[in-house]
C-alpha positions in Angstrom: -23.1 5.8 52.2 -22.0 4.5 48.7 -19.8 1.5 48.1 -16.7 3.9 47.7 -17.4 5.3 50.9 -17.5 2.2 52.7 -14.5 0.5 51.4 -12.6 3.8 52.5 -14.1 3.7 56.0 -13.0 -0.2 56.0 -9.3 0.6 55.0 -9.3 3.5 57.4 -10.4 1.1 60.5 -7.6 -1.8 59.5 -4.9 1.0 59.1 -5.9 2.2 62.7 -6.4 -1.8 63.4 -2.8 -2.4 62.0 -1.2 0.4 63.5 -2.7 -0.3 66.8 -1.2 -4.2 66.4 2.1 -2.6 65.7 2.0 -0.5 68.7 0.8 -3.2 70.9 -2.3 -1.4 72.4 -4.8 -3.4 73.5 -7.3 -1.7 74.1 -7.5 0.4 70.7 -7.4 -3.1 69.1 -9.9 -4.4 71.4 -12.1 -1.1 70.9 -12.5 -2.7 66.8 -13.8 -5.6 67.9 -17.4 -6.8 67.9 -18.5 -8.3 71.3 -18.5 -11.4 70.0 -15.5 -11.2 68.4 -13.2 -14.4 67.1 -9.7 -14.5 66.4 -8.1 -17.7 64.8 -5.0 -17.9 63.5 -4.8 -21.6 61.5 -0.8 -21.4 61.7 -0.2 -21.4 65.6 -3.4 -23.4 66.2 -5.4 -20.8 68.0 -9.0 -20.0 68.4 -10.5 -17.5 71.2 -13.0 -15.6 71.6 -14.9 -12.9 73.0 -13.6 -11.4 76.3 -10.7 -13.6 76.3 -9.3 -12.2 73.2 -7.6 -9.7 75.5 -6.2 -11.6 77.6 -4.4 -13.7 74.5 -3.0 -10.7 72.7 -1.6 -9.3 76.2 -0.1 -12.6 75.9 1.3 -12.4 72.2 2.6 -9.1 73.2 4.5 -10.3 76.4 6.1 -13.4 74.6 7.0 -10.8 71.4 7.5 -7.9 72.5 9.2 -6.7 69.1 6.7 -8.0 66.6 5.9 -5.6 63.8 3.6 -5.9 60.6 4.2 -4.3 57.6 1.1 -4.6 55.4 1.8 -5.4 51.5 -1.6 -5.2 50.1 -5.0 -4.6 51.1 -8.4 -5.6 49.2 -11.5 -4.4 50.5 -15.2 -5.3 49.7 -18.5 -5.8 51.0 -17.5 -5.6 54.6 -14.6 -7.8 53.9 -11.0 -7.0 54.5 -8.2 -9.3 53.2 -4.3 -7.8 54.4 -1.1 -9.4 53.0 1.7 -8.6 55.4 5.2 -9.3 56.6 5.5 -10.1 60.2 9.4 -9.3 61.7 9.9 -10.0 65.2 13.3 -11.4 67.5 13.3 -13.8 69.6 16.4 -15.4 71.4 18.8 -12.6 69.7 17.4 -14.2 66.3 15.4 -11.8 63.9 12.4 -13.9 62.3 10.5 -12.4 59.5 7.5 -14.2 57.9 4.5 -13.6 55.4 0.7 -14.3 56.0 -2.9 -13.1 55.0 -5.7 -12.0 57.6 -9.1 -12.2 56.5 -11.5 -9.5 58.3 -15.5 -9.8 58.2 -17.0 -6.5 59.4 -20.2 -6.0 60.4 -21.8 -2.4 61.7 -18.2 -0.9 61.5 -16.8 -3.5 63.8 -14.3 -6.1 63.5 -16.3 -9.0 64.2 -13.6 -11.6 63.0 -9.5 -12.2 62.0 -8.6 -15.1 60.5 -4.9 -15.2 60.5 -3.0 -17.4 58.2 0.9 -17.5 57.7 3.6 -19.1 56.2 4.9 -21.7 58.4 7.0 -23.0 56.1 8.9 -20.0 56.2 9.1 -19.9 60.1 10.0 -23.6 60.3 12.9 -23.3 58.0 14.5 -19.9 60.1 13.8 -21.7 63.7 15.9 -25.0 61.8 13.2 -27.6 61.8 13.4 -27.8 58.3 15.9 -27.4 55.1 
């Protein structure tokens, strides 16, 4: 497979990735996933891995049950991924909307990391803790 090829088969795996975030399906998320799999998001303090990445995103899911991506832009290279995207979800009756970055290392076709990082200033100012 050329380097073309790859980097489509890496954009076709995070659109199923994304859409499978955005329907909240677990297990096609989980299915992307190398076994040893971690997912740290630097903006909410979080770090798991492994088998108990499922059990956090059933989490995530539960406490947001409308949050929705919509990706912005999407490089892809060398078994790297790096998504821009706009996060919207409600929470209270309030609609939130913030930006953030995920980085995604592949290796044999897997997911084997996401490193989320997003825009806390952002969700600070909507929730009122800041001006």
């Amino acid at each position: 497979m050329n380097e073309a090829d790859r980097a489509e088969a890496l954009q076709e795996t995070i659109e199923r990735y994304n859409d499978a975030w955005n329907r909240q399906d677990v297990d096609a998320i989980v299915s992307m996933h190398s076994p040893d799999f971690v997912f740290h998001n630097w903006t909410a303090n979080e770090r798991v891995e492994g088998d108990a990445v499922r059990e956090h995103l059933e989490r995530i899911f539960h406490n947001t049950p409308s949050l929705r991506f919509t990706g912005r832009r999407l490089y892809v290279r060398d078994g790297l991924v790096v998504s821009e995207w706009t996060a919207r979800a409600e929470r209270g009756g309030r609609q939130f909307e913030w930006d953030g970055v995920d980085v995604f290392p592949f290796e044999d076709g897997l997911i084997k990391r996401k490193t989320v990082y997003s825009d806390s200033v952002s969700i600070l100012r909507q929730v009122g803790l800041l001006d």
